[in-house]
N, C-alpha and C positions, 0 to 999 in steps of 0.2 A: 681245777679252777683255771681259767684262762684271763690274761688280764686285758684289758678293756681298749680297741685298740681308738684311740679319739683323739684330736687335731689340738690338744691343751697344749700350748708354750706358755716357758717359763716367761715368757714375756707378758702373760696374763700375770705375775705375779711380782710383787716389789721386792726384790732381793736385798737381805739388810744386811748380812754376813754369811760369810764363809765359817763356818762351824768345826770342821774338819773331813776325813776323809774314813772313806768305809769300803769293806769288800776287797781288801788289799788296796792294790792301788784303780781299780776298774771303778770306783766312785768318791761322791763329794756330798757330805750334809751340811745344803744352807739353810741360814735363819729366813723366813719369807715372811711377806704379810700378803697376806687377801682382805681387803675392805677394814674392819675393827681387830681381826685374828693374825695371830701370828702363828706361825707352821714351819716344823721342819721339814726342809724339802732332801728325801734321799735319791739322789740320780745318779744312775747306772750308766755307765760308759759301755753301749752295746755294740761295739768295733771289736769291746777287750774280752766280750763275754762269748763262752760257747753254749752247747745246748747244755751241758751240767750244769752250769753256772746258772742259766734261765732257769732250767726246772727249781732249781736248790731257791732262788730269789720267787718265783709263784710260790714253792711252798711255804718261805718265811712270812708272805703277805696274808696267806689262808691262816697260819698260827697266829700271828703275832695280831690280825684282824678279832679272835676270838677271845684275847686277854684283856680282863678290864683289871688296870691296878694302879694306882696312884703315882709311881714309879714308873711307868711304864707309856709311854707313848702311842695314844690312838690312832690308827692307819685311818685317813681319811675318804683315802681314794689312792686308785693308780692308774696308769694308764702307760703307754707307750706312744713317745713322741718320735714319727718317722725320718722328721726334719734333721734332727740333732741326735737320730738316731741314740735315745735314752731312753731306760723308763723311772 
């Protein structure tokens, strides 16, 4: 699976909070909205990441995308942003 690489900034999105942090310390999950939805946004700090790091995070996107559970948070999308170097 390869992730999608497309011009998306968080700046398309209204950040409501800071959630906490994930992936050690290489990311940060905000609270977002897009239009009437709210969305956790997980963003990858890709300065901190190597190629382990990238493949281990494609492969969490490919499982975690196939899980439907109540519990469980739907991947809506991902992409890699060039700008701010995240995905």
């Amino acid at each position: 699976m390869k992730l999608v690489k497309r011009e998306i900034m968080l700046e398309d999105l209204e950040i409501v909070s800071r959630l906490g942090s994930c992936c050690g310390s290489m990311g940060t999950v905000l609270l977002a909205r897009k239009g009437n939805k709210l969305l956790a946004v997980k963003k990858i700090d890709l300065d901190r990441a190597n190629a382990k790091h990238f493949i281990a995070l494609q492969r969490e996107i490919l499982l975690v995308r196939q899980l439907l559970h109540p519990n469980i948070l739907s991947i809506q999308d991902s992409f890699v942003n060039s700008q701010c170097k995240s995905v």
